[in-house]
TIRO-2110 file (N, C-alpha, C; in Angstrom, 1 decimal):
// TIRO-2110
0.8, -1.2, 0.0, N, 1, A
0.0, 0.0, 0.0, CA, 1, A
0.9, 1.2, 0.0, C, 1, A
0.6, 2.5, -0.7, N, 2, A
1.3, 3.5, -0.9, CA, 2, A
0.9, 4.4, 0.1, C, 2, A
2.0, 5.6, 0.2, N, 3, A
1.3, 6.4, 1.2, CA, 3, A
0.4, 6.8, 1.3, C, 3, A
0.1, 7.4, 0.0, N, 4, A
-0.5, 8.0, -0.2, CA, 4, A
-2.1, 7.3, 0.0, C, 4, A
-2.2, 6.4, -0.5, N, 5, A
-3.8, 5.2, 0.0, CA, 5, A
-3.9, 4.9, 1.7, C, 5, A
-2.4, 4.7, 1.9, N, 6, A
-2.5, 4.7, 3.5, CA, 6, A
-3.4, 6.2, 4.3, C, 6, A
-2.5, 7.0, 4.1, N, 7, A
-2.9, 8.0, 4.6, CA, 7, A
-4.6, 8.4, 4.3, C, 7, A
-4.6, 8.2, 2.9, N, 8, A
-6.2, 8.4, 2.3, CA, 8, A
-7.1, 7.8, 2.9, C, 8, A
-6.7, 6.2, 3.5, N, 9, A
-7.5, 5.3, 3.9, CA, 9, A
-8.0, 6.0, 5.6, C, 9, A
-6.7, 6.7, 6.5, N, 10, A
-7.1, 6.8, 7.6, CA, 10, A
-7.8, 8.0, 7.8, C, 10, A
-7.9, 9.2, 6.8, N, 11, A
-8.9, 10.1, 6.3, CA, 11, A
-10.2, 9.5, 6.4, C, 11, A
-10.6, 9.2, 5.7, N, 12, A
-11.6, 8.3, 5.5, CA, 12, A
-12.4, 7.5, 6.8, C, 12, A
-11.3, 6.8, 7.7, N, 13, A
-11.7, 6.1, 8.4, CA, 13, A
-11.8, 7.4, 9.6, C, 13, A
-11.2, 8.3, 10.1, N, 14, A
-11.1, 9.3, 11.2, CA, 14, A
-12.4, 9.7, 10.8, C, 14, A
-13.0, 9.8, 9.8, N, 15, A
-14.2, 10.8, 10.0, CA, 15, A
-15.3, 10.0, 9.9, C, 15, A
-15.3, 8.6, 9.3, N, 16, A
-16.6, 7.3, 9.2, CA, 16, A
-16.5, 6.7, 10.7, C, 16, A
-16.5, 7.5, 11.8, N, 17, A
-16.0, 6.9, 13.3, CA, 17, A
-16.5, 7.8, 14.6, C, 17, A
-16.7, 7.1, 15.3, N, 18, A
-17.5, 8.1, 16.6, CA, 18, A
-16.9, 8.8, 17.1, C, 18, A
-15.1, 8.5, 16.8, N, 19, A
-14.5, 9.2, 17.6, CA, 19, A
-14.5, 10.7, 17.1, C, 19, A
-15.1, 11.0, 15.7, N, 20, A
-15.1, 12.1, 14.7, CA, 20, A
-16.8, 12.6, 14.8, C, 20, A
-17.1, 11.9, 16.3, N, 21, A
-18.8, 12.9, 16.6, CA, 21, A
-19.0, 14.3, 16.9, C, 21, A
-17.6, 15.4, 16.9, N, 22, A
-17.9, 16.8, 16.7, CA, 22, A
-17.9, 16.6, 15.6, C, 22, A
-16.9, 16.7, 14.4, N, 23, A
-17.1, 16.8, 13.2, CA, 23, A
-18.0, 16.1, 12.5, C, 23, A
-18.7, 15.2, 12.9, N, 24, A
-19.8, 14.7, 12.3, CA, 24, A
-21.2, 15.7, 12.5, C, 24, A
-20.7, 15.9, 13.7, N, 25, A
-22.1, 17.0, 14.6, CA, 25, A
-21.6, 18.4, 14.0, C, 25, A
-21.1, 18.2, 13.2, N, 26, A
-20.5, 20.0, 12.7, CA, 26, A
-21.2, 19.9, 11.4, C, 26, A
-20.7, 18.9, 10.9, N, 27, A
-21.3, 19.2, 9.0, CA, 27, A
-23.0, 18.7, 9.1, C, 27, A
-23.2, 18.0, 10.3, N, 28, A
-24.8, 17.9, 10.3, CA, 28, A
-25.5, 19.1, 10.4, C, 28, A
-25.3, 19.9, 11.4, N, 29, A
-25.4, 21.3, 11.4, CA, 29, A
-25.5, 21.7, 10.3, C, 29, A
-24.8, 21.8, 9.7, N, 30, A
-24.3, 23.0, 8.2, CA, 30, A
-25.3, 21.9, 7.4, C, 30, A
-25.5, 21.1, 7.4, N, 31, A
-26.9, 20.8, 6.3, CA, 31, A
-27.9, 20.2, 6.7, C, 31, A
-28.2, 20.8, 7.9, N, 32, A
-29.7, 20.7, 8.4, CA, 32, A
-30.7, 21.6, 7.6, C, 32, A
-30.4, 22.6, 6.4, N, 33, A
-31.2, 23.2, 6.2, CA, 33, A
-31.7, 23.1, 4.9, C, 33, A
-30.9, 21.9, 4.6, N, 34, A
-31.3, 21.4, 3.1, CA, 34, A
-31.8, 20.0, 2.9, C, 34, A
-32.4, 19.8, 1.7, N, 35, A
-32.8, 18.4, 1.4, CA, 35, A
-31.7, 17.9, 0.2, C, 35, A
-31.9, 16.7, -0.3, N, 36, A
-30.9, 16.3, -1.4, CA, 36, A
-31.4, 16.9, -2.3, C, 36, A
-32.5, 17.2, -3.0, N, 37, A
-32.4, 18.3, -3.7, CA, 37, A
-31.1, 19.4, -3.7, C, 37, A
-30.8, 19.6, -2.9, N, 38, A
-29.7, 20.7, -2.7, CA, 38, A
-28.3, 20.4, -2.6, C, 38, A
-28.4, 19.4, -3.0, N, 39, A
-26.6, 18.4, -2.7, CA, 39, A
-25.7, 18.8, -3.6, C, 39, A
-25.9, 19.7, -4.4, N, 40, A
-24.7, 20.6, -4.5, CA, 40, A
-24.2, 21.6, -3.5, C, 40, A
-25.4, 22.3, -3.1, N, 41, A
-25.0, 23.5, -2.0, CA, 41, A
-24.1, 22.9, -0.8, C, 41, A
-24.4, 21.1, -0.5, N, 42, A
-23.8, 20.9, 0.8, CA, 42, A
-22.6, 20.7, 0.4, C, 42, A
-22.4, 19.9, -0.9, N, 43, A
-21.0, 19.6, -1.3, CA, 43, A
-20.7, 20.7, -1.1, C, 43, A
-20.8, 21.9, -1.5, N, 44, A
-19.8, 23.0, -1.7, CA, 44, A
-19.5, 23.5, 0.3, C, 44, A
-20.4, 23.2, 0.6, N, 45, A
-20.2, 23.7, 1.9, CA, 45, A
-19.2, 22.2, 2.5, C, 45, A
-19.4, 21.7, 2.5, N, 46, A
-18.4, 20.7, 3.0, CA, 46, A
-16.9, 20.8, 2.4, C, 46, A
-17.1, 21.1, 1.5, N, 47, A
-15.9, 21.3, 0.2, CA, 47, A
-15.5, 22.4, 1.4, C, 47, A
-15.9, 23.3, 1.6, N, 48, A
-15.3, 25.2, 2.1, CA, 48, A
-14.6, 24.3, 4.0, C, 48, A
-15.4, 23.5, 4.3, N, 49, A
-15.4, 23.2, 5.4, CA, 49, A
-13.7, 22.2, 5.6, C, 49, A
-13.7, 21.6, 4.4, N, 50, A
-12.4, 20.8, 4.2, CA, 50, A
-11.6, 21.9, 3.8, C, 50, A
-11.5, 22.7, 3.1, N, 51, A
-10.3, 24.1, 3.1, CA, 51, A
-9.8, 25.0, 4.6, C, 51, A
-11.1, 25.0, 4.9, N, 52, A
-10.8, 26.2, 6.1, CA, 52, A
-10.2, 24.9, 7.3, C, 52, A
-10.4, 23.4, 7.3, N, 53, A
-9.3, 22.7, 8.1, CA, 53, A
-8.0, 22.1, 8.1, C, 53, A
-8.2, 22.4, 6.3, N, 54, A
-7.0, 22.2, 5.9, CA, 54, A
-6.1, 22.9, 5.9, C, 54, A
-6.5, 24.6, 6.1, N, 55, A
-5.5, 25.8, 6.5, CA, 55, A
-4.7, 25.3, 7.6, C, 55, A
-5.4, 25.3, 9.2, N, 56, A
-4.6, 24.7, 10.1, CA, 56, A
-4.0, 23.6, 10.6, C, 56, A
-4.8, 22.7, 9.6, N, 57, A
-4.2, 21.3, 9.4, CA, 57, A
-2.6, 21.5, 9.4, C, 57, A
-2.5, 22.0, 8.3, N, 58, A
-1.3, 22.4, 7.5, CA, 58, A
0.2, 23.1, 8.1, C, 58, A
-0.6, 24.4, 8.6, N, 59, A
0.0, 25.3, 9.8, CA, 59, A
0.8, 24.5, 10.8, C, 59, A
-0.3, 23.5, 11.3, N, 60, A
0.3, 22.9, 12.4, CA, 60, A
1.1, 21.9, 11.9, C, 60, A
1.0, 21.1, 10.8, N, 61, A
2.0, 20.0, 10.2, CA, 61, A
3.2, 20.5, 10.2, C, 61, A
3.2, 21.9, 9.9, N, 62, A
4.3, 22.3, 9.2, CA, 62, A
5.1, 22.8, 10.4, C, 62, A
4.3, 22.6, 10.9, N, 63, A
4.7, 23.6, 12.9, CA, 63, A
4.8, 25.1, 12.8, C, 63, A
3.9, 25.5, 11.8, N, 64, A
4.3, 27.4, 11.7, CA, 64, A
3.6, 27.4, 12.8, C, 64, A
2.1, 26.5, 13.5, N, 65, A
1.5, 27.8, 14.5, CA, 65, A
0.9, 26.2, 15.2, C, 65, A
1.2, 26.8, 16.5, N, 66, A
0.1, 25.8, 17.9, CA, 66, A
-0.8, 26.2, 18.7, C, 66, A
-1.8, 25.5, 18.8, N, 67, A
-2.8, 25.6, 19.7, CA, 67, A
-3.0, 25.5, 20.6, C, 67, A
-3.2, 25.7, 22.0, N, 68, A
-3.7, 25.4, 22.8, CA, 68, A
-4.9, 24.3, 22.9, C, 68, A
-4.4, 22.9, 23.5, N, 69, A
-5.5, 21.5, 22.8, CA, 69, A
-6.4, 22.1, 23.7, C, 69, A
-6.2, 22.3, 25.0, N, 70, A
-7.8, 22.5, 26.0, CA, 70, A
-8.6, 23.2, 25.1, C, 70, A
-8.3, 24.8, 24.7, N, 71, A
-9.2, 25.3, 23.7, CA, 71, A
-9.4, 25.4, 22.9, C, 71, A
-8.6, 24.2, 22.1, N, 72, A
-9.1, 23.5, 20.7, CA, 72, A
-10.5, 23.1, 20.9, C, 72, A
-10.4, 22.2, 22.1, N, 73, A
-11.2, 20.5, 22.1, CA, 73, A
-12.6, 21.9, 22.7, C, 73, A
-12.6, 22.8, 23.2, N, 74, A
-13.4, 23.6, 23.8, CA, 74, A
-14.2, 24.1, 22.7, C, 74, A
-13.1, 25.0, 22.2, N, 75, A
-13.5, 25.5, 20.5, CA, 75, A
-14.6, 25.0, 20.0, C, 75, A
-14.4, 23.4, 19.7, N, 76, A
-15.0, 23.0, 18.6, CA, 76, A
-16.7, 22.7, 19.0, C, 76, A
-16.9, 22.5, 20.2, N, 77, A
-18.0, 22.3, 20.4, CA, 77, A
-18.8, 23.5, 20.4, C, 77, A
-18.3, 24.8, 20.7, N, 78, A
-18.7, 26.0, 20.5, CA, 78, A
-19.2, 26.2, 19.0, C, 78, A
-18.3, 26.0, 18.7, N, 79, A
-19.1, 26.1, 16.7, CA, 79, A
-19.5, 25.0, 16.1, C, 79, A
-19.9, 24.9, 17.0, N, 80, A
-21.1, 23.1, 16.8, CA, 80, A
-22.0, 23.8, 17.0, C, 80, A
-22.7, 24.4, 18.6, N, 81, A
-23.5, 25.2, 18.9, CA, 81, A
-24.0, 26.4, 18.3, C, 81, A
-23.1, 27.6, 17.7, N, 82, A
-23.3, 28.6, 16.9, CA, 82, A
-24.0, 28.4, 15.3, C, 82, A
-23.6, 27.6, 14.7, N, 83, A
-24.0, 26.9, 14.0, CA, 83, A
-25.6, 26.3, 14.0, C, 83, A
-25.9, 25.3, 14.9, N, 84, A
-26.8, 24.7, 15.0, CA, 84, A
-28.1, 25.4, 15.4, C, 84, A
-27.8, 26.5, 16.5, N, 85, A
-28.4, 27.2, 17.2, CA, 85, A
-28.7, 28.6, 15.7, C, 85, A
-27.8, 28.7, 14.8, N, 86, A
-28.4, 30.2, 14.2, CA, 86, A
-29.2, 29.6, 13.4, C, 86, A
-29.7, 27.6, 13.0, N, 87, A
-30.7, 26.8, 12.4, CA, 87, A
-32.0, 27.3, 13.4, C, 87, A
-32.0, 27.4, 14.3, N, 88, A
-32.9, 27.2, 15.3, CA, 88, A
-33.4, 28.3, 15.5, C, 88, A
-32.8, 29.5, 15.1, N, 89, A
-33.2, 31.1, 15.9, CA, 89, A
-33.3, 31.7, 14.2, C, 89, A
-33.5, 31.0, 13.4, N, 90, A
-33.7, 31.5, 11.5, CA, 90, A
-34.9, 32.5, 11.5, C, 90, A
-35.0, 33.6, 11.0, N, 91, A
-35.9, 34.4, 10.5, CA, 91, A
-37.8, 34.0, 10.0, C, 91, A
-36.7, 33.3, 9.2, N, 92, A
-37.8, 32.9, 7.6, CA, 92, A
-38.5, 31.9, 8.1, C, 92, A
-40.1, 31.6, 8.7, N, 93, A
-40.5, 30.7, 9.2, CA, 93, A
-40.6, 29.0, 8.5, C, 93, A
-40.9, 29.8, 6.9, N, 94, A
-40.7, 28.2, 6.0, CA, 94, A
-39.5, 27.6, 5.6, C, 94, A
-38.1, 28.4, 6.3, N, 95, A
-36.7, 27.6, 5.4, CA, 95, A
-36.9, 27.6, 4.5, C, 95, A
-37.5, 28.5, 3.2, N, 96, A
-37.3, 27.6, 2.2, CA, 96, A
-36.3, 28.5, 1.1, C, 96, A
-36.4, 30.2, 1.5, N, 97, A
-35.2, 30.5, 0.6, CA, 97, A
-33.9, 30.7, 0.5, C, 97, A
-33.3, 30.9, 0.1, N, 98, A
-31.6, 30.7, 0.1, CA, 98, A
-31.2, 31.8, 0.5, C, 98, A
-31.6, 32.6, 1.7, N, 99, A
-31.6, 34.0, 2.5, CA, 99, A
-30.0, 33.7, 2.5, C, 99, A
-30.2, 35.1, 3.6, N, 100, A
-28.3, 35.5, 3.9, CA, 100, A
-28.7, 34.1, 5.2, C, 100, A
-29.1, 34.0, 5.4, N, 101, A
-28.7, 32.8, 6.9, CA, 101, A
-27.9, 31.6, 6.6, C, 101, A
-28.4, 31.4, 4.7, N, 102, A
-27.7, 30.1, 4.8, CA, 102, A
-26.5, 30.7, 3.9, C, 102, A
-26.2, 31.5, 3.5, N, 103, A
-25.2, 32.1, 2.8, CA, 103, A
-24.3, 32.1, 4.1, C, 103, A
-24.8, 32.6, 5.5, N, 104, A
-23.8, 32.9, 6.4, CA, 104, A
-23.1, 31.0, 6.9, C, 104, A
-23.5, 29.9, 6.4, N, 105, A
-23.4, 28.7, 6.6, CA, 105, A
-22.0, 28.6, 5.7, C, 105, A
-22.1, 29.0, 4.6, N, 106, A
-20.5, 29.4, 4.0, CA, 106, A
-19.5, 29.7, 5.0, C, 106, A
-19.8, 30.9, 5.5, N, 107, A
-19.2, 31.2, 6.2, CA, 107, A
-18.2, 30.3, 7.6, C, 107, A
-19.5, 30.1, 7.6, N, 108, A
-19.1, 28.9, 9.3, CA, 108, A
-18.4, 28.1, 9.0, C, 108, A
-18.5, 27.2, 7.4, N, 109, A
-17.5, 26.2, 7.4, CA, 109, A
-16.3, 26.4, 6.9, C, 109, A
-16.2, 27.6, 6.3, N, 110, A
-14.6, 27.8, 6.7, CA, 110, A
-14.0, 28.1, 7.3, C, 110, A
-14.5, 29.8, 7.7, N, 111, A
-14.0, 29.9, 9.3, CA, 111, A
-14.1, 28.8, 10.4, C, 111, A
-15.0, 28.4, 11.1, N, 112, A
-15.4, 27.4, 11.7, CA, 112, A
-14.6, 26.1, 11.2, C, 112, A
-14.4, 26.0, 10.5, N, 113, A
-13.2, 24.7, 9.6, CA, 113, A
-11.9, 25.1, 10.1, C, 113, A
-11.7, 26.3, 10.2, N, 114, A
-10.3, 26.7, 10.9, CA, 114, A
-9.7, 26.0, 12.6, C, 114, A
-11.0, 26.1, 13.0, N, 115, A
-10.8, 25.5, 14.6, CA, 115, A
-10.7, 24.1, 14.4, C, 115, A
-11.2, 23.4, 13.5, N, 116, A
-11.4, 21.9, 13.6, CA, 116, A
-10.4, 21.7, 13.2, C, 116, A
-9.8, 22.1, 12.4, N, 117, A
-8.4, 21.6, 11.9, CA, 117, A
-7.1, 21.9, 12.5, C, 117, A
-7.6, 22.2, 13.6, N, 118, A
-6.6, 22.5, 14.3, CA, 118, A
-6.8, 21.1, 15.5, C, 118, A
-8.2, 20.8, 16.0, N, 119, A
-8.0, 19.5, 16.5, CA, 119, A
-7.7, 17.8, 15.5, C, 119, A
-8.1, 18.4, 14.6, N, 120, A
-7.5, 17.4, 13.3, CA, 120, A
-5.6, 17.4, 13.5, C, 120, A
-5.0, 18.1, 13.6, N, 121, A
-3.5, 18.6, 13.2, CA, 121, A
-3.0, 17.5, 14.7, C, 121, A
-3.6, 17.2, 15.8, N, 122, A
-2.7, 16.6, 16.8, CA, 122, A
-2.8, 15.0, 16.0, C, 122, A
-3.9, 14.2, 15.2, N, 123, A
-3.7, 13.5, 15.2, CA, 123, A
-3.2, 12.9, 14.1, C, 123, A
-2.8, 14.3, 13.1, N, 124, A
-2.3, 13.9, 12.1, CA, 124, A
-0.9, 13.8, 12.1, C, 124, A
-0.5, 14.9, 13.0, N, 125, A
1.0, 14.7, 13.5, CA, 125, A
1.4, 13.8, 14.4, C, 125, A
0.5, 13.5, 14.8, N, 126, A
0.8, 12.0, 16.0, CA, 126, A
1.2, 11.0, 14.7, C, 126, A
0.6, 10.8, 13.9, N, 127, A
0.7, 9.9, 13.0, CA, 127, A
2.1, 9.7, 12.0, C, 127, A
2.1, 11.3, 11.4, N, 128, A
3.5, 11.6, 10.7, CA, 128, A
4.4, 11.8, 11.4, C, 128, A
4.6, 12.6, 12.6, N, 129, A
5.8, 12.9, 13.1, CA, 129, A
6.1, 14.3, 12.4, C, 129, A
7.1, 14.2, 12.8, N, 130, A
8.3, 15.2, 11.4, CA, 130, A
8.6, 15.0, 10.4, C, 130, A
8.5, 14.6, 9.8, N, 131, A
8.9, 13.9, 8.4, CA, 131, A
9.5, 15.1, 7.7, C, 131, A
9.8, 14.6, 7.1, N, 132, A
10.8, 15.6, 6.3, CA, 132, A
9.6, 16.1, 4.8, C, 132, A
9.1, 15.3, 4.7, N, 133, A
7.6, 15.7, 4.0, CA, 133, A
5.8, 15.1, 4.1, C, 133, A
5.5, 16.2, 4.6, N, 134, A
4.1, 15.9, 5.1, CA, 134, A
3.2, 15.9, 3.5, C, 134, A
3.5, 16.4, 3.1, N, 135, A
2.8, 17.5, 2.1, CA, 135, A
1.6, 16.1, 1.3, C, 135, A
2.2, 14.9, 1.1, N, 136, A
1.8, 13.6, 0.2, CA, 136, A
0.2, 13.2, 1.8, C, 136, A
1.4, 13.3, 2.9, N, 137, A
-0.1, 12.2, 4.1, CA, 137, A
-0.9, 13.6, 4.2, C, 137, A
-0.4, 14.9, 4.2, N, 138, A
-1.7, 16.1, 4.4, CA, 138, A
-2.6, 16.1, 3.3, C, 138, A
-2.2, 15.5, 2.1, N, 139, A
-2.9, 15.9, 1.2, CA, 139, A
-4.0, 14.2, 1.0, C, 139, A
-3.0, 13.5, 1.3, N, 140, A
-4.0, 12.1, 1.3, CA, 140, A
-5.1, 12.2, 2.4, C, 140, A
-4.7, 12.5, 3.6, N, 141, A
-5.7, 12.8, 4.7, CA, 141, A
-6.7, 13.4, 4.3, C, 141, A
-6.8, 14.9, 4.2, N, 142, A
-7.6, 15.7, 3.7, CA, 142, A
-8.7, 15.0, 2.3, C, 142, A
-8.3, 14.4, 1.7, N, 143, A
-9.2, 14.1, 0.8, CA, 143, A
-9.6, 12.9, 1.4, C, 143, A
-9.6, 11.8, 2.3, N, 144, A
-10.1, 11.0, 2.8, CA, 144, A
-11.2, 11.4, 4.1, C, 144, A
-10.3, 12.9, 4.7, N, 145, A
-11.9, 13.3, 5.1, CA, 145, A
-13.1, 14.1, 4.2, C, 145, A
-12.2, 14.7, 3.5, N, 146, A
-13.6, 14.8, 1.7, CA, 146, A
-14.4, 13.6, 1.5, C, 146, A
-13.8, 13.0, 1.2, N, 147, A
-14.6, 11.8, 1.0, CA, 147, A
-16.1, 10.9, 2.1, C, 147, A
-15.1, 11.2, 3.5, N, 148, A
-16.0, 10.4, 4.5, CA, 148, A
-17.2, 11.7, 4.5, C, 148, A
-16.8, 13.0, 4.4, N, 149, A
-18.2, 13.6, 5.0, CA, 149, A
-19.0, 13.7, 3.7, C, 149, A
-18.7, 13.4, 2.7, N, 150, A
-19.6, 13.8, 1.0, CA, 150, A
-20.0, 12.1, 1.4, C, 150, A
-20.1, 11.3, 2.2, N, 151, A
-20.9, 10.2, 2.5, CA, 151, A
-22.2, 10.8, 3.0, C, 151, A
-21.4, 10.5, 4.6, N, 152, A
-22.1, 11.3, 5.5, CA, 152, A
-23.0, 12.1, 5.1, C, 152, A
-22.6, 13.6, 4.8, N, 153, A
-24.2, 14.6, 4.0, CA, 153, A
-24.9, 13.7, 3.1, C, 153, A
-24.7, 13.4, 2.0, N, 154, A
-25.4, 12.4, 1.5, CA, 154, A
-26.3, 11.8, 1.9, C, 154, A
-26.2, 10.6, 3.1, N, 155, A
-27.0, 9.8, 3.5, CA, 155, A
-27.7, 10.6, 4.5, C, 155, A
-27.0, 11.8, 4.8, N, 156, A
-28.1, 12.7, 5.9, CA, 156, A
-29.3, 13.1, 4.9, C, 156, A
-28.8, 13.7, 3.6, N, 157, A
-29.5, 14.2, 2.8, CA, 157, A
-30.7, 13.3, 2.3, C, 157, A
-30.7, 12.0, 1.8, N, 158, A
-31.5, 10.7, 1.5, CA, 158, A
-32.2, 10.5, 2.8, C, 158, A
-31.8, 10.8, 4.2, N, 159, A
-32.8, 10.0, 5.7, CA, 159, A
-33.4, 11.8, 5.3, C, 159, A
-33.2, 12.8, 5.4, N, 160, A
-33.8, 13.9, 5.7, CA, 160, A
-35.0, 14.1, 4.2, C, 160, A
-34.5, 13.7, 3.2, N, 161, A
-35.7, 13.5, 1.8, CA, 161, A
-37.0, 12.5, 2.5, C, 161, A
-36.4, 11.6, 3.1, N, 162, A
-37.0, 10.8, 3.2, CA, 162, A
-38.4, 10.4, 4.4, C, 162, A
-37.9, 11.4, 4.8, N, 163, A
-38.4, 12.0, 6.9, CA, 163, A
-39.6, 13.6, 5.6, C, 163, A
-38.8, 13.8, 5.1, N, 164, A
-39.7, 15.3, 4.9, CA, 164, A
-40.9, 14.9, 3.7, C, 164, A
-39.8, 14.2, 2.6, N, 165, A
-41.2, 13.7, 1.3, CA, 165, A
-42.0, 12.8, 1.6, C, 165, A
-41.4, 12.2, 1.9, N, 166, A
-42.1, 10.8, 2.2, CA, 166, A
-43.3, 10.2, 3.5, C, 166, A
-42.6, 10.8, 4.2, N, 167, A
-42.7, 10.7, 5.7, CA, 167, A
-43.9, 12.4, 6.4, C, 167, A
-43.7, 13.0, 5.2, N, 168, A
-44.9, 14.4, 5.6, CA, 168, A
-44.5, 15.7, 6.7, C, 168, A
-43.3, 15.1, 6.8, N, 169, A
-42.4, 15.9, 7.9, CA, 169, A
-42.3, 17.2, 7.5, C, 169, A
-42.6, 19.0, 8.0, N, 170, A
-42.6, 19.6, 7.0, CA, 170, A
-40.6, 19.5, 7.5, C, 170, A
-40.1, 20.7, 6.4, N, 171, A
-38.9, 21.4, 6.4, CA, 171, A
-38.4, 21.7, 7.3, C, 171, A
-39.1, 22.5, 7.9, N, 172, A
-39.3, 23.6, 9.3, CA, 172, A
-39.2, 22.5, 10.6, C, 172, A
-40.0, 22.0, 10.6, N, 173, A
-40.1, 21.0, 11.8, CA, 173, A
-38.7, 19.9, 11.7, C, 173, A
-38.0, 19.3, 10.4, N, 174, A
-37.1, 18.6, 10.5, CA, 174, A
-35.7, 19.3, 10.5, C, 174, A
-35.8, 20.6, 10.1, N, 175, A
-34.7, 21.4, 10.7, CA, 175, A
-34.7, 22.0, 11.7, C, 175, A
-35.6, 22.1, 12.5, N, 176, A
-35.5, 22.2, 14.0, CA, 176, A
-35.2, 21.7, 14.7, C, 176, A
-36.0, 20.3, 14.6, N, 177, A
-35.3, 18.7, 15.3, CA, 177, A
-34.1, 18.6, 15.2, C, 177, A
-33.7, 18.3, 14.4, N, 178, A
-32.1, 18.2, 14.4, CA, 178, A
-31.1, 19.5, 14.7, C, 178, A
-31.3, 20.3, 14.3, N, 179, A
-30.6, 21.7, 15.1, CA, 179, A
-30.8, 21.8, 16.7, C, 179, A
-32.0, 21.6, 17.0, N, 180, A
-32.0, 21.3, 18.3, CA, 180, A
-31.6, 20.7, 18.9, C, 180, A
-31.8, 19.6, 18.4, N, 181, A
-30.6, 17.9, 18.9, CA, 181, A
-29.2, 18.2, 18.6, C, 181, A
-28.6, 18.7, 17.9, N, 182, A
-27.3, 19.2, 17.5, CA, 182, A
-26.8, 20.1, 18.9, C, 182, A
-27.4, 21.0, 19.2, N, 183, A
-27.7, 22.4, 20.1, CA, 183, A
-27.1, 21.3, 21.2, C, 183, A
-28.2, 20.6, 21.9, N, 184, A
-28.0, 20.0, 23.2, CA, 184, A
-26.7, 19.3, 23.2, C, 184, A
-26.2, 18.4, 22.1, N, 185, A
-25.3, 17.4, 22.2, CA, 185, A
-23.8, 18.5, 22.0, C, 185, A
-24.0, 19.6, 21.6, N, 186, A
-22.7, 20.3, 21.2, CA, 186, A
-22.6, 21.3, 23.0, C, 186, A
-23.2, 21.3, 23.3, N, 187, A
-23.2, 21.7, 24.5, CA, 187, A
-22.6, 21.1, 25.6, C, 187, A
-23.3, 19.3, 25.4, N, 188, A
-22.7, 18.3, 26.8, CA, 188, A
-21.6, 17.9, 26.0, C, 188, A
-20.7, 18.6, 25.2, N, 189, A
-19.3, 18.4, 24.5, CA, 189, A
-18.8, 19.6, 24.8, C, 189, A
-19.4, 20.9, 25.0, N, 190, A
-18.7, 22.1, 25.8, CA, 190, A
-18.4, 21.5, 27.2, C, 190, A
-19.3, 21.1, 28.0, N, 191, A
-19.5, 20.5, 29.7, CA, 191, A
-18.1, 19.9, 29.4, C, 191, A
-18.2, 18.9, 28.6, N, 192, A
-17.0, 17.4, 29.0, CA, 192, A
-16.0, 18.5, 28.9, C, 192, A
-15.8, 19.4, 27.8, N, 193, A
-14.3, 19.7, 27.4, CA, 193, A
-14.2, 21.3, 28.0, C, 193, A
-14.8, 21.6, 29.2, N, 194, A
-14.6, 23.3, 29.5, CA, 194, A
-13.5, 23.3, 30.2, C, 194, A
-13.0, 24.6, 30.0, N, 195, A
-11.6, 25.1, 30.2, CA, 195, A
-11.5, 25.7, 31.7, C, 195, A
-12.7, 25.7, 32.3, N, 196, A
-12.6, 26.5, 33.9, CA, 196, A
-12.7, 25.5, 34.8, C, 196, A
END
C-alpha cells in the first residue's frame, strides 16, 4: 500500500467513526437546512469546510503555528452550537429561501473549519511525526476526510428527503429537530471539554 492510499484510507476512516462525533455533529449542522435536492450546495459547503481545516491542518503540520489543545477541544464544540443554534433562531419561518442565513453557513464552514483543523492537526501529526515531507499524508488525509463527510451529508441528505417527502415531515419542523438535537449534544461536549 502506498502512502498516499494509507494515509487516504485513515482520512476516511477518522471521519466514518464516533471518535469524529464533533465533526460529524458539525457538517450535520451546516446541512440541516437542506434536502438532497440541494446536494450541490452541501458539497460546496463541505468542500469550504475541508479548506478552512485544511489551513490549520497544515499550519500545524508544518509547525508554523500551535494551539492550545484544552481550547481546541473547547473551540470545537462552541461552533457546533453557533451553527446549530443560528438553524434554530432563522428568521424565515418556512426555510425555504436561500436568505443571507444560509449564505452565512458558507461562512461557518470555513472559518469554523479553521478551529477543527486544528483539532485534526494533533492527530495527524501524532501519526507523521516530522517527516521531512508531510505534504503527500496532508494531502491524502484531507481528501479522505472529503470523502467520509460527502458520504455522510449524502445519506443525511436521503434520511432527511426521506423524513420530509415521504414521511410528511414539514422542512421547518425537521430542521428544528435536528438543530436542536445538534444544540443540546454540542453543548454536553462544551460541559465534557470546559476550560474552567
Amino acid at each position: 500500500m502506498s502512502t498516499f492510499q494509507m494515509y487516504f484510507q485513515l482520512g476516511v476512516g477518522h471521519i466514518l467513526n464516533f471518535r469524529a462525533l464533533d465533526h460529524i455533529l458539525f457538517i450535520l449542522a451546516l446541512s440541516a437546512l437542506y434536502t438532497l435536492r440541494d446536494w450541490r450546495k452541501v458539497l460546496i459547503l463541505v468542500t469550504a469546510f475541508t479548506l478552512g481545516h485544511s489551513v490549520t491542518l497544515a499550519l500545524s503540520a508544518f509547525d508554523v503555528f500551535r494551539a492550545n489543545a484544552a481550547w481546541v477541544e473547547f473551540l470545537i464544540p462552541v461552533t457546533i452550537l453557533i451553527t446549530a443554534a443560528s438553524n434554530v433562531f432563522r428568521r424565515q419561518p418556512d426555510f425555504s429561501s436561500p436568505a443571507s442565513k444560509i449564505h452565512l453557513n458558507y461562512f461557518y464552514a470555513f472559518t469554523f473549519g479553521l478551529i477543527h483543523g486544528l483539532g485534526l492537526a494533533r492527530e495527524l501529526v501524532a501519526m507523521v511525526g516530522r517527516r521531512a515531507s508531510v505534504v503527500e499524508p496532508l494531502l491524502a488525509y484531507n481528501l479522505g476526510i472529503e470523502l467520509g463527510q460527502v458520504v455522510i451529508v449524502l445519506f443525511f441528505l436521503l434520511v432527511a428527503g426521506l423524513i420530509v417527502v415521504v414521511a410528511g415531515v414539514s422542512k421547518r419542523e425537521w430542521t428544528l429537530g435536528v438543530s436542536a438535537t445538534i444544540v443540546g449534544m454540542a453543548f454536553m461536549l462544551m460541559l465534557q471539554n470546559k476550560i474552567w
